[in-house]
Gaussian input, Z-matrix of N, CA and C with variables (Angstrom, degrees):
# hf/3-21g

backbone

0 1
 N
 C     1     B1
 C     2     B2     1     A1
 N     3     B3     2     A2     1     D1
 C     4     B4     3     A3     2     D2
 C     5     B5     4     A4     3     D3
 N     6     B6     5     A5     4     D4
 C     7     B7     6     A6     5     D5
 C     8     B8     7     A7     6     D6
 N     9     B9     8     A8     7     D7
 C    10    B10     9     A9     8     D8
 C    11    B11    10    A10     9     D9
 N    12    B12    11    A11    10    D10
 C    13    B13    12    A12    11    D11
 C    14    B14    13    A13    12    D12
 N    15    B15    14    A14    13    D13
 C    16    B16    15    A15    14    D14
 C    17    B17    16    A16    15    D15
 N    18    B18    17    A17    16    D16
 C    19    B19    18    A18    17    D17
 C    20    B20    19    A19    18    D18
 N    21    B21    20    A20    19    D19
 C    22    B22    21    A21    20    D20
 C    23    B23    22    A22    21    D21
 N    24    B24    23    A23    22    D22
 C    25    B25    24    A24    23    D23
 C    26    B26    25    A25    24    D24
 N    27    B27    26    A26    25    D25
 C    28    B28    27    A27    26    D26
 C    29    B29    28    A28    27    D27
 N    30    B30    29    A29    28    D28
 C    31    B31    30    A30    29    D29
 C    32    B32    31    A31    30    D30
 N    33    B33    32    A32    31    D31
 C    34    B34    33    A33    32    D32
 C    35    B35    34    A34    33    D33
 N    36    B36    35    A35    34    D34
 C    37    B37    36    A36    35    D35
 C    38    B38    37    A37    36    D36
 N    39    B39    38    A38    37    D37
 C    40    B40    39    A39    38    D38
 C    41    B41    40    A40    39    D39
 N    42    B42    41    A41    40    D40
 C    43    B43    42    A42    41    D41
 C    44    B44    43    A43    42    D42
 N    45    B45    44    A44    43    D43
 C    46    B46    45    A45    44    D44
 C    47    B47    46    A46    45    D45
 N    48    B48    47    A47    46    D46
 C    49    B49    48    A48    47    D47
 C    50    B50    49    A49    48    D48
 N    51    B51    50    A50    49    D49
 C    52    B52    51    A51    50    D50
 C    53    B53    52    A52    51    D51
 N    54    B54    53    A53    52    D52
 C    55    B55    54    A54    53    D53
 C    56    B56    55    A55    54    D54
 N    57    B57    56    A56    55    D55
 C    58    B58    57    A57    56    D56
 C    59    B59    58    A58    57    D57
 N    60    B60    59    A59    58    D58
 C    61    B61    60    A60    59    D59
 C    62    B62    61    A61    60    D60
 N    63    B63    62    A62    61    D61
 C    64    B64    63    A63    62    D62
 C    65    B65    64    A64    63    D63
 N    66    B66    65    A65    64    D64
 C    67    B67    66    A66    65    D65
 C    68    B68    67    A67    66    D66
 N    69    B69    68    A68    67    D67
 C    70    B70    69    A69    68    D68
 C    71    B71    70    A70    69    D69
 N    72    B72    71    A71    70    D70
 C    73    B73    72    A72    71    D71
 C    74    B74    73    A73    72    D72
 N    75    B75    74    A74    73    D73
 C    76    B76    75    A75    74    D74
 C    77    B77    76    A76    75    D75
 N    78    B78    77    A77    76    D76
 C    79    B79    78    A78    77    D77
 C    80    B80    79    A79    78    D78
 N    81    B81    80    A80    79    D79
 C    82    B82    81    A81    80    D80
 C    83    B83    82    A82    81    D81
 N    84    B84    83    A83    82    D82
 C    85    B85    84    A84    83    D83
 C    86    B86    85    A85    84    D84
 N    87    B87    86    A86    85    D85
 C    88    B88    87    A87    86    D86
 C    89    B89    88    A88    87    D87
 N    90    B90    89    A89    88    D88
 C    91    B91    90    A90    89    D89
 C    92    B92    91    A91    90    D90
 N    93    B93    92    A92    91    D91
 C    94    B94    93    A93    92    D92
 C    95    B95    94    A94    93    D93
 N    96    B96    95    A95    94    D94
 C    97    B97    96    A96    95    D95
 C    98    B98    97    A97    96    D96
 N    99    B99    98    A98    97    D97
 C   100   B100    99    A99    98    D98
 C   101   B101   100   A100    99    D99
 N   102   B102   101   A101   100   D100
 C   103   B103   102   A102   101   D101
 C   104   B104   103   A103   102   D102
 N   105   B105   104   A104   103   D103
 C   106   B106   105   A105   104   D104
 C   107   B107   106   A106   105   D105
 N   108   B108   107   A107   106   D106
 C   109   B109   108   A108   107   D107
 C   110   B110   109   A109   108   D108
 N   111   B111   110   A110   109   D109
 C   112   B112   111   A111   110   D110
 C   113   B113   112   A112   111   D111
 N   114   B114   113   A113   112   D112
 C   115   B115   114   A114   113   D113
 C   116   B116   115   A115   114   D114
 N   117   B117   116   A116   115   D115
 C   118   B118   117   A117   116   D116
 C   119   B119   118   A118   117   D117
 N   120   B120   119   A119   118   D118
 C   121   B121   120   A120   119   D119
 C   122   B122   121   A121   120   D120
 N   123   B123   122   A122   121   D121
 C   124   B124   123   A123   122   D122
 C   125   B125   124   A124   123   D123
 N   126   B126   125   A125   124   D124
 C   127   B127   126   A126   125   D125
 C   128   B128   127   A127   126   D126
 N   129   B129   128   A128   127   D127
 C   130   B130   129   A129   128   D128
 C   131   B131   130   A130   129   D129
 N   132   B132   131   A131   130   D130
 C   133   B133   132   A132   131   D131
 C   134   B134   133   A133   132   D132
 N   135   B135   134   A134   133   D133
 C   136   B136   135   A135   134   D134
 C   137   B137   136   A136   135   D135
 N   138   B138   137   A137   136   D136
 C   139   B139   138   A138   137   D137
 C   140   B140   139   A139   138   D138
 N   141   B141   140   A140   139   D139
 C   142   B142   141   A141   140   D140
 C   143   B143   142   A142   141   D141
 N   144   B144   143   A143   142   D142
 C   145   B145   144   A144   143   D143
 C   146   B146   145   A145   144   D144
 N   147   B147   146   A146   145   D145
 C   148   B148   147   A147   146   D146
 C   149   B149   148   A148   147   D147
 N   150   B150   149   A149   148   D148
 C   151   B151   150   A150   149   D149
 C   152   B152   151   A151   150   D150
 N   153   B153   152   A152   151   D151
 C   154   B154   153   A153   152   D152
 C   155   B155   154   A154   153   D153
 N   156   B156   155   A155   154   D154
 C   157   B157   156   A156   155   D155
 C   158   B158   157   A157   156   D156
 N   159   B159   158   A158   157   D157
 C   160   B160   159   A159   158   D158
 C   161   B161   160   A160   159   D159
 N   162   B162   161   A161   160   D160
 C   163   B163   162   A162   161   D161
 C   164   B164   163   A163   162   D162
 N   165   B165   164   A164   163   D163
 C   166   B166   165   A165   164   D164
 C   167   B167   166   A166   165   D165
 N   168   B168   167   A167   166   D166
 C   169   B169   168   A168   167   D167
 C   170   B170   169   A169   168   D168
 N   171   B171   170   A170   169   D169
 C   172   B172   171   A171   170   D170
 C   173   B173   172   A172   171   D171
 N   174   B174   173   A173   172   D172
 C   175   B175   174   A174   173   D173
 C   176   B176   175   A175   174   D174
 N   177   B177   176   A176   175   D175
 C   178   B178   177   A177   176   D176
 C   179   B179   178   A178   177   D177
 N   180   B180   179   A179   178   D178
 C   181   B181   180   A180   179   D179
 C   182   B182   181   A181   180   D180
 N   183   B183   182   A182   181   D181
 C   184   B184   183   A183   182   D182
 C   185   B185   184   A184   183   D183
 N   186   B186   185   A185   184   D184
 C   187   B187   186   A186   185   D185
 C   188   B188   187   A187   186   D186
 N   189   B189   188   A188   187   D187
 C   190   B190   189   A189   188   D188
 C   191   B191   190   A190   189   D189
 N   192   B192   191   A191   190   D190
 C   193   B193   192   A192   191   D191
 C   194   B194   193   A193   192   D192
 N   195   B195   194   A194   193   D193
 C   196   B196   195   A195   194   D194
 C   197   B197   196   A196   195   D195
 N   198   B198   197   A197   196   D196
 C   199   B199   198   A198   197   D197
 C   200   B200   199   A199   198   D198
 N   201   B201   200   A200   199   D199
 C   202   B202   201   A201   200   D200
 C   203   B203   202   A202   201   D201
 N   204   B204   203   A203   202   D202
 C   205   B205   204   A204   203   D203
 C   206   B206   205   A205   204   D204
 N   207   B207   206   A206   205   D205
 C   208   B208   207   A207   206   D206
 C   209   B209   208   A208   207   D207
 N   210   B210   209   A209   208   D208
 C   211   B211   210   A210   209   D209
 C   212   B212   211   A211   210   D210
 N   213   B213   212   A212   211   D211
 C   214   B214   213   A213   212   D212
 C   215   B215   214   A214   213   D213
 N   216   B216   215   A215   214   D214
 C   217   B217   216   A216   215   D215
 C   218   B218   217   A217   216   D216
 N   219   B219   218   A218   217   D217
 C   220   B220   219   A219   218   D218
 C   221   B221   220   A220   219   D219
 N   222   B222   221   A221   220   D220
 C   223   B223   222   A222   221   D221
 C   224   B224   223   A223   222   D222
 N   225   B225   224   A224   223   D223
 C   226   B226   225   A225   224   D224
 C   227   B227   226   A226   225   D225
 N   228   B228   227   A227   226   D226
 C   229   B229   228   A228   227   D227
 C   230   B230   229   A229   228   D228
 N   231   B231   230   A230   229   D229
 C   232   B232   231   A231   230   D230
 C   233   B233   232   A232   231   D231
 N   234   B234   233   A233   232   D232
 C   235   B235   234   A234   233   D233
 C   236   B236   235   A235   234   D234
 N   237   B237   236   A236   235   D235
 C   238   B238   237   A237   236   D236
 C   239   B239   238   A238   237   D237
 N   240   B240   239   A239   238   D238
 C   241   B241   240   A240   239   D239
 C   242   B242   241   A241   240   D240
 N   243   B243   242   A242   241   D241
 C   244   B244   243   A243   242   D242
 C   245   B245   244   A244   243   D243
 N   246   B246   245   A245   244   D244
 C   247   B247   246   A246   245   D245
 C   248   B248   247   A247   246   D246
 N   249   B249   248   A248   247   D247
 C   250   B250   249   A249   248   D248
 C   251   B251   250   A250   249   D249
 N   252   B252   251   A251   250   D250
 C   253   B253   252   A252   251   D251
 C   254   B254   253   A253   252   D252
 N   255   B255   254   A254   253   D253
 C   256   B256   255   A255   254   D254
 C   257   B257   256   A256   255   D255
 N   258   B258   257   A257   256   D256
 C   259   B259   258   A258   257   D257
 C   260   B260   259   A259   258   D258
 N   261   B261   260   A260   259   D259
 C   262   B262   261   A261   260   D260
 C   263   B263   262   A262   261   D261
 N   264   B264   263   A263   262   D262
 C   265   B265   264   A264   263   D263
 C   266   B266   265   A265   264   D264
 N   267   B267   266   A266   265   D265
 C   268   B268   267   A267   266   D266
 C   269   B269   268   A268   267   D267
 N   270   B270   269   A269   268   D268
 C   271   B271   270   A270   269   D269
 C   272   B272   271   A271   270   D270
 N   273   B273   272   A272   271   D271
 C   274   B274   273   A273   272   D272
 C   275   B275   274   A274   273   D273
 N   276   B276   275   A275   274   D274
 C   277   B277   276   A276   275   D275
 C   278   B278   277   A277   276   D276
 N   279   B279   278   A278   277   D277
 C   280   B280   279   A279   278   D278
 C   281   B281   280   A280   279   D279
 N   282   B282   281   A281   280   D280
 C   283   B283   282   A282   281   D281
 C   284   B284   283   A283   282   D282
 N   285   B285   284   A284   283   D283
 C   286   B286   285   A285   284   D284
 C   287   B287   286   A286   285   D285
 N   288   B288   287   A287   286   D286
 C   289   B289   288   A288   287   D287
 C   290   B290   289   A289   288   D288
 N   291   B291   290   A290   289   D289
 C   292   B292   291   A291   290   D290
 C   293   B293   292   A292   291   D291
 N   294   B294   293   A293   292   D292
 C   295   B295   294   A294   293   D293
 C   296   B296   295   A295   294   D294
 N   297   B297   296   A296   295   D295
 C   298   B298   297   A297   296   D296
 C   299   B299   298   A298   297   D297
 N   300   B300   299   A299   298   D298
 C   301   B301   300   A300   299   D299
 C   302   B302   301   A301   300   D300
 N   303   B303   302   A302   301   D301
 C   304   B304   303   A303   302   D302
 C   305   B305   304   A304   303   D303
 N   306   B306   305   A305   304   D304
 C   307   B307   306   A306   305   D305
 C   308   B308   307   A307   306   D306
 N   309   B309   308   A308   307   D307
 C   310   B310   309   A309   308   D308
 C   311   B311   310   A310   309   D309
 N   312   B312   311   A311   310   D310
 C   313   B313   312   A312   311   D311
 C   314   B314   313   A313   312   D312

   B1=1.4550
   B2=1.5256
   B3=1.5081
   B4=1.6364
   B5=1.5392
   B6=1.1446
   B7=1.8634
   B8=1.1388
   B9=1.4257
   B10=1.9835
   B11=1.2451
   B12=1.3599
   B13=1.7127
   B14=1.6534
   B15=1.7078
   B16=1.0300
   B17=1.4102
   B18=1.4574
   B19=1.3711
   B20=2.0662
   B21=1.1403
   B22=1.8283
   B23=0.9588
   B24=1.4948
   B25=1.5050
   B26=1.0920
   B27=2.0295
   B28=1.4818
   B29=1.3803
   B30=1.6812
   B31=1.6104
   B32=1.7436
   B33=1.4670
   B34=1.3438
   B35=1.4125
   B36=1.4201
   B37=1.6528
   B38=1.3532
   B39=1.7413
   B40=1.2884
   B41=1.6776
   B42=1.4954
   B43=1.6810
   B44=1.1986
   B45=1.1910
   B46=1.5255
   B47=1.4223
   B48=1.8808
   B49=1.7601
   B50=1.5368
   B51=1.8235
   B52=1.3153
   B53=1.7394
   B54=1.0893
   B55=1.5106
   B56=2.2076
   B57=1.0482
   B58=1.0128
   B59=1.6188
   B60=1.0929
   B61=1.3989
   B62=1.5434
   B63=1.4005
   B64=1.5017
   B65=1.2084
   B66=1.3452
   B67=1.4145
   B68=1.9294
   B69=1.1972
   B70=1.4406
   B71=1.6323
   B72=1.3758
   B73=1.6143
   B74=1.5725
   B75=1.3289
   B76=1.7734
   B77=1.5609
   B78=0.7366
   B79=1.6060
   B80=1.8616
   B81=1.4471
   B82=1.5841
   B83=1.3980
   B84=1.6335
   B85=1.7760
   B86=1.8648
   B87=2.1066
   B88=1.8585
   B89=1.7927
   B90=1.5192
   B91=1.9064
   B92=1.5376
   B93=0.6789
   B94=1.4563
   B95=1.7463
   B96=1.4907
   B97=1.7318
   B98=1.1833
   B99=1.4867
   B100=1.7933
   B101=1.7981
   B102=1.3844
   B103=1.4762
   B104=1.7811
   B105=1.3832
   B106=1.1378
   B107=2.1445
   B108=1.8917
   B109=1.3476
   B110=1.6094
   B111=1.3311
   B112=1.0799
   B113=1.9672
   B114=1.7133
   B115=1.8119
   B116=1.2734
   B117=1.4993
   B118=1.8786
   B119=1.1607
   B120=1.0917
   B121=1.7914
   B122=1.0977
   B123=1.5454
   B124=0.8583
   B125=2.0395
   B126=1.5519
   B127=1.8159
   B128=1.3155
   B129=1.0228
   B130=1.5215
   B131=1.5284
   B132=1.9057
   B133=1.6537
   B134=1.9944
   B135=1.4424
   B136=1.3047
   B137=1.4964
   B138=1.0494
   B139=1.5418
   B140=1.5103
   B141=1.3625
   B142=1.5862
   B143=0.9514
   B144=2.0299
   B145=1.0233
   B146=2.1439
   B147=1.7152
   B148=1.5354
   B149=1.3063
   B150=1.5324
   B151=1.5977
   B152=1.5966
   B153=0.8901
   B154=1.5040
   B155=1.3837
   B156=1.5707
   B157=1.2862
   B158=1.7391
   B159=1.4553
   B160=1.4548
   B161=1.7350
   B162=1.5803
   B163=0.9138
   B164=1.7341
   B165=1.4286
   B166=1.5741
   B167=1.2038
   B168=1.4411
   B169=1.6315
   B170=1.8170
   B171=1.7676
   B172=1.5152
   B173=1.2461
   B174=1.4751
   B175=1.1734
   B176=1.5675
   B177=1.1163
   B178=1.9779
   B179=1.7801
   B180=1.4622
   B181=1.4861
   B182=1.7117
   B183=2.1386
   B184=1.5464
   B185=1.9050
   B186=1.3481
   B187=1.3528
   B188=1.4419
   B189=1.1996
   B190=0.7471
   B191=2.1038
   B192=1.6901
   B193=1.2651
   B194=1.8657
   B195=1.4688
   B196=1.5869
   B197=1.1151
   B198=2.0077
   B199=1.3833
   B200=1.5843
   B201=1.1669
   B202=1.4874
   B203=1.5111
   B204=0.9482
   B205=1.0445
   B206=2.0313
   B207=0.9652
   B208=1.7546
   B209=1.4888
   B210=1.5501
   B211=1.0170
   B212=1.4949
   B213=1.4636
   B214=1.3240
   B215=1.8517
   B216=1.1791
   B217=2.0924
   B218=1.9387
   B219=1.1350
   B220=1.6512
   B221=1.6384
   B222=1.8136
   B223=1.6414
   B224=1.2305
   B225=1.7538
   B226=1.2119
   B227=1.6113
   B228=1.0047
   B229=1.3758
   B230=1.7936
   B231=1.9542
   B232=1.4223
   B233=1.4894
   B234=1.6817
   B235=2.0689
   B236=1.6593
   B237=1.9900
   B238=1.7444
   B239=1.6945
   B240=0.8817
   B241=1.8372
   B242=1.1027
   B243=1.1764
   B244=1.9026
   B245=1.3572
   B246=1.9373
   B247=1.2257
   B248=1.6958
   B249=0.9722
   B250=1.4557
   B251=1.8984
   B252=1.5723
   B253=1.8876
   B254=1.0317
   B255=1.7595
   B256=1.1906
   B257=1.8963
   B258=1.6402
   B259=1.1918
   B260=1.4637
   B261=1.6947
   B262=1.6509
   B263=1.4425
   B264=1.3823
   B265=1.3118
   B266=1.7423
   B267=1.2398
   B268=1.7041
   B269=1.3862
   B270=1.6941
   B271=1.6717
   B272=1.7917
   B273=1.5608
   B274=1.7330
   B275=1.6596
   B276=1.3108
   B277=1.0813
   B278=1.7991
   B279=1.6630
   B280=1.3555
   B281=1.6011
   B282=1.0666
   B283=1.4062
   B284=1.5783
   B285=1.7631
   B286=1.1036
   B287=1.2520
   B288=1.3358
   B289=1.6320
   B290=1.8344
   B291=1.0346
   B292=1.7360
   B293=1.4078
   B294=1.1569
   B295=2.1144
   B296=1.3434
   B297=1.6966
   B298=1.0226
   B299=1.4631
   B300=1.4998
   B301=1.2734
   B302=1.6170
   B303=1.3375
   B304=1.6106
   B305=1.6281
   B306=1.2623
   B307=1.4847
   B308=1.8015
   B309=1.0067
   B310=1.3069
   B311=2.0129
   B312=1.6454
   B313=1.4521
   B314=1.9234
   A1=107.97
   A2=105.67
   A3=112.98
   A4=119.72
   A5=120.64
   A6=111.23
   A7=109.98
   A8=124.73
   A9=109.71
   A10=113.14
   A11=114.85
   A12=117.57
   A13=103.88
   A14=99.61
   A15=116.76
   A16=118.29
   A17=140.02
   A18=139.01
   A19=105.03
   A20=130.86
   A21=100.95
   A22=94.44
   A23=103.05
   A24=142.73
   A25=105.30
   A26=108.50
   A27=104.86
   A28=110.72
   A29=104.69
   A30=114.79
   A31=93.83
   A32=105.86
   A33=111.48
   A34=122.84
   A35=98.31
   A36=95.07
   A37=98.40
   A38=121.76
   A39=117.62
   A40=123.27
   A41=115.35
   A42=107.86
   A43=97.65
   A44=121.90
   A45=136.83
   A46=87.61
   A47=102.11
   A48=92.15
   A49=101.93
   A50=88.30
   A51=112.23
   A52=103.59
   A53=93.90
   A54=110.48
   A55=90.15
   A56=126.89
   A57=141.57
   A58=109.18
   A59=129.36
   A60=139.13
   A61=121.66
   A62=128.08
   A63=117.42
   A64=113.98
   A65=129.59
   A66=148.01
   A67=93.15
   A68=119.64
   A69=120.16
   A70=121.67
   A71=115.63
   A72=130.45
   A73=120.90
   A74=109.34
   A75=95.05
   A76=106.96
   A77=125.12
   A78=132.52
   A79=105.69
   A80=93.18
   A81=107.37
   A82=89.84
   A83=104.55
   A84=112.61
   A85=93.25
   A86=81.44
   A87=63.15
   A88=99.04
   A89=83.78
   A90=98.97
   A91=107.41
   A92=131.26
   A93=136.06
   A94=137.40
   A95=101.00
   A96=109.69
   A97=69.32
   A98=106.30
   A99=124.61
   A100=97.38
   A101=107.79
   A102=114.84
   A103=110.06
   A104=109.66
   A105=113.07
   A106=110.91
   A107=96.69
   A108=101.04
   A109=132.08
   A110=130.39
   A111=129.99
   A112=103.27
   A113=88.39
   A114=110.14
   A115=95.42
   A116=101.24
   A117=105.94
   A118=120.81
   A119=127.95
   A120=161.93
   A121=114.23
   A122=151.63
   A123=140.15
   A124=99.05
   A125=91.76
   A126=100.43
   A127=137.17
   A128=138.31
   A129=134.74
   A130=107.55
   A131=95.91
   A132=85.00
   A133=87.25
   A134=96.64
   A135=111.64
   A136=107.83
   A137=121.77
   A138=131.33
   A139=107.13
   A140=129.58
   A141=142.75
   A142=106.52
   A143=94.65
   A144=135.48
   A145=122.57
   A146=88.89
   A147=84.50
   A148=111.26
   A149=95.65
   A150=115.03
   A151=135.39
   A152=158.68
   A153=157.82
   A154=114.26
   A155=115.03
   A156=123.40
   A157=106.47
   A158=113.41
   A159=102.05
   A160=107.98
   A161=102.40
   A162=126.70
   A163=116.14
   A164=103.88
   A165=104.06
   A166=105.55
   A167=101.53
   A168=134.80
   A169=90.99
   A170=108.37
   A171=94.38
   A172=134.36
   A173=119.96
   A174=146.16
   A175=131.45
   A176=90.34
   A177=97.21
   A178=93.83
   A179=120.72
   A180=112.04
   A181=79.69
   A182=80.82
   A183=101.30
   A184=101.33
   A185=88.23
   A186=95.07
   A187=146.68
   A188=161.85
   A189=132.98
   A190=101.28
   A191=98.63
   A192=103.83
   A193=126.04
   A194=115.31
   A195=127.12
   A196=115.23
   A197=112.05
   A198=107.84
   A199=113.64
   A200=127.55
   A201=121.35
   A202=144.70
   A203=139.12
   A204=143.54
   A205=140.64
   A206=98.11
   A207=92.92
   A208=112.81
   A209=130.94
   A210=101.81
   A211=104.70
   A212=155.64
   A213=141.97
   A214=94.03
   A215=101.92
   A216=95.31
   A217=100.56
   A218=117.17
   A219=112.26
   A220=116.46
   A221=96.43
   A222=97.05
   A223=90.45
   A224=150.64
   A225=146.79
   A226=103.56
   A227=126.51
   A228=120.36
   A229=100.95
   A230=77.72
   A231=92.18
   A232=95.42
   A233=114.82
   A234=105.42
   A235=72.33
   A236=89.85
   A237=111.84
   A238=102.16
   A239=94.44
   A240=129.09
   A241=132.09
   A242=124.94
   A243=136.70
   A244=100.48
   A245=97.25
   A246=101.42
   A247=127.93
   A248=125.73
   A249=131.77
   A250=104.23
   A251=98.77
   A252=90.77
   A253=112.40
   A254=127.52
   A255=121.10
   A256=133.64
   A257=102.10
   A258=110.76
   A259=125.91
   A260=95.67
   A261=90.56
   A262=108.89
   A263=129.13
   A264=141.10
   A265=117.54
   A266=104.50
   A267=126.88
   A268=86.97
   A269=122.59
   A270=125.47
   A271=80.06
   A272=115.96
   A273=92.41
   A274=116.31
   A275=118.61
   A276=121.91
   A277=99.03
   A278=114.97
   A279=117.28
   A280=120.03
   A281=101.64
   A282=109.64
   A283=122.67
   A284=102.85
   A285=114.82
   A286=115.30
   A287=118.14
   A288=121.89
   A289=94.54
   A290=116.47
   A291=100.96
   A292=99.25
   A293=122.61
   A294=114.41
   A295=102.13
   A296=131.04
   A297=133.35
   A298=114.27
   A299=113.49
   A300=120.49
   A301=103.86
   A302=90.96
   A303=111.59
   A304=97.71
   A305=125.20
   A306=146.28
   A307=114.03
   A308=122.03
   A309=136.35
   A310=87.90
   A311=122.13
   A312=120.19
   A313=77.12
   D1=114.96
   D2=164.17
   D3=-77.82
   D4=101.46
   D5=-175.42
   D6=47.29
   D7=-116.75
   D8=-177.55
   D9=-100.53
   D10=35.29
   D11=-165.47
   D12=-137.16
   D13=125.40
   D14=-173.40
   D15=-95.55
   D16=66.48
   D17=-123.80
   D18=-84.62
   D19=91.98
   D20=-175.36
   D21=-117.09
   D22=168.40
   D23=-124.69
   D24=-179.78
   D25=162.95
   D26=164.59
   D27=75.23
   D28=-154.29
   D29=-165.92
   D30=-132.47
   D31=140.05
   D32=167.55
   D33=-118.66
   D34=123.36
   D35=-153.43
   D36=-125.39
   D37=99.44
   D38=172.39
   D39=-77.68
   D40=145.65
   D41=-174.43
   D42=-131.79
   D43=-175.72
   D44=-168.90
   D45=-96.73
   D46=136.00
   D47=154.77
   D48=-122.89
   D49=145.41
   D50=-174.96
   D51=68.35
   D52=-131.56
   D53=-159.81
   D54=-90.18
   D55=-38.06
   D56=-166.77
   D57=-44.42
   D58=90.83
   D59=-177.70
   D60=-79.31
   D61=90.85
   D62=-164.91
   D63=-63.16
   D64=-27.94
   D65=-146.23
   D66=-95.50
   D67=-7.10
   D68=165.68
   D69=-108.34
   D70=-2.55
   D71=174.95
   D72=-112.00
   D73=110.53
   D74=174.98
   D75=-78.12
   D76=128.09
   D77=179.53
   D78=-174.32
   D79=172.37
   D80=-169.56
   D81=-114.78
   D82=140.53
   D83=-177.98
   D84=-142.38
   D85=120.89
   D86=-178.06
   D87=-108.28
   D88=124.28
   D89=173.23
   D90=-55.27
   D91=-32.91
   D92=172.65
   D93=-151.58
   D94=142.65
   D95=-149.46
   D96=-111.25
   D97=122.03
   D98=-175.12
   D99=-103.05
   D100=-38.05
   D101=168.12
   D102=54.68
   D103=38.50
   D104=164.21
   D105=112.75
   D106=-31.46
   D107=158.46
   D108=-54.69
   D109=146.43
   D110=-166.58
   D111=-124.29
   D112=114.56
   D113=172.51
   D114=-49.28
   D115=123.67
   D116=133.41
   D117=-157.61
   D118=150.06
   D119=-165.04
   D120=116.22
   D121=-117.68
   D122=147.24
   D123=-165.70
   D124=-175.39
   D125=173.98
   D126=-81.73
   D127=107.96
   D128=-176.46
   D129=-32.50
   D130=-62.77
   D131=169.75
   D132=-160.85
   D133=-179.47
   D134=-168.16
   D135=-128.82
   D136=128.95
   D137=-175.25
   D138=-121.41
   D139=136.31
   D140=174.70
   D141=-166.12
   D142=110.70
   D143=176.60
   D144=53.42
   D145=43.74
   D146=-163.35
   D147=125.56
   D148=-60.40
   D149=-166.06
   D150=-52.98
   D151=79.38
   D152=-172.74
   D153=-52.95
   D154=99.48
   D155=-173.60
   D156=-84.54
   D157=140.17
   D158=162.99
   D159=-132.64
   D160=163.12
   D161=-165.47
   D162=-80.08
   D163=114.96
   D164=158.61
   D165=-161.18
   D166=135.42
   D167=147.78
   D168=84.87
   D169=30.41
   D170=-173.52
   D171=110.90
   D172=-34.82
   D173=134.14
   D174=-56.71
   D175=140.16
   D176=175.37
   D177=-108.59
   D178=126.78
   D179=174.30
   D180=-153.55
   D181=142.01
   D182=163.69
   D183=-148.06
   D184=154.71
   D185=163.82
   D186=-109.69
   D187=85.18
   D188=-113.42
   D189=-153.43
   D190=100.28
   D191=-155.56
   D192=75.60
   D193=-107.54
   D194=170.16
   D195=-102.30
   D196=-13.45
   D197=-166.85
   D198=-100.39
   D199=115.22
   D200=148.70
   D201=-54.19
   D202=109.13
   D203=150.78
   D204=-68.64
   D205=111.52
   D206=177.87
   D207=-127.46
   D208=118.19
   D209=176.09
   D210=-117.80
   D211=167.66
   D212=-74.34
   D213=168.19
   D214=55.84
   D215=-165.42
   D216=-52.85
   D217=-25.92
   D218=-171.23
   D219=-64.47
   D220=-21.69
   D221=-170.63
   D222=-140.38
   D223=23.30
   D224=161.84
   D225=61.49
   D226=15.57
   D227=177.05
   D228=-101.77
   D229=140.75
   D230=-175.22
   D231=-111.35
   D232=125.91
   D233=177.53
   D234=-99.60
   D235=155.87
   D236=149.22
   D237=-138.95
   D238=135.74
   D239=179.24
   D240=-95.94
   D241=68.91
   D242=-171.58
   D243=-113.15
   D244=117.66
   D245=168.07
   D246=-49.18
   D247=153.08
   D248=169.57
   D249=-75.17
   D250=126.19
   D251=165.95
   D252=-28.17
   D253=-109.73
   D254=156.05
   D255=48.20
   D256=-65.31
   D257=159.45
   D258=-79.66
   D259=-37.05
   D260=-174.06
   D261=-73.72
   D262=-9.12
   D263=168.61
   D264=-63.47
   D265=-48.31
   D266=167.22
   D267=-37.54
   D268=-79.25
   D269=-119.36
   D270=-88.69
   D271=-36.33
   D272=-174.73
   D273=-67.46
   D274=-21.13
   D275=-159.67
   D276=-82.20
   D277=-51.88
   D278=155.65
   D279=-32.63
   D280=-54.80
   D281=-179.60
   D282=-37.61
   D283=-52.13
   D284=-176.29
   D285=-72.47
   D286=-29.08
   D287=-175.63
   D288=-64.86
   D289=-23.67
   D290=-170.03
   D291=-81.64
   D292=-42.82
   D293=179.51
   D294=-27.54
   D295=136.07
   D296=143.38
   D297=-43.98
   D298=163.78
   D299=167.44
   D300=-130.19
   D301=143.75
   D302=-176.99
   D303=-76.78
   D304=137.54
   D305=176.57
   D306=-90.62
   D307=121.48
   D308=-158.97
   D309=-85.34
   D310=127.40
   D311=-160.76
   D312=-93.19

């Protein structure tokens, strides 16, 4: 950070620390407390957890399996998006109700 300017660049490459797996928590993590400083340039590219984020409309978003990723260069916040069991239980169980069933002659 230059005075109120948060300058990025380069490649941003988020990893797991320790044992701590992001790609299993939906929650908001902010990579950086801008605290009133203002981002500019931007990222070559963005990596989470593996993942290859790309760029549109401002956004960094990847997907990767159930989990989403978005990360947010104006406010350094990174969201991740993992369905809850629960749901993924909903969509298989929906799922199954759509198979035809074979009719006994």
């Amino acid at each position: 950070i230059t005075g109120s300017t948060l300058a990025y660049g380069g490649a941003l490459n988020v990893l797991n620390y320790g044992t701590y797996d992001v790609s299993q928590h939906t929650a908001s993590y902010d990579l950086f407390t801008l605290n009133g400083a203002v981002p500019t340039g931007s990222f070559g590219s963005v990596v989470v957890d593996g993942v290859n984020l790309n760029l549109n409309g401002g956004l960094w978003t990847g997907v990767s399996g159930t989990t989403n990723y978005t990360f947010t260069p104006g406010t350094g916040v990174l969201g991740v998006t993992v369905p809850e069991p629960a749901s993924l239980v909903l969509l298989a169980v929906g799922g199954l109700l759509m198979v035809p069933r074979r009719r006994k002659a």
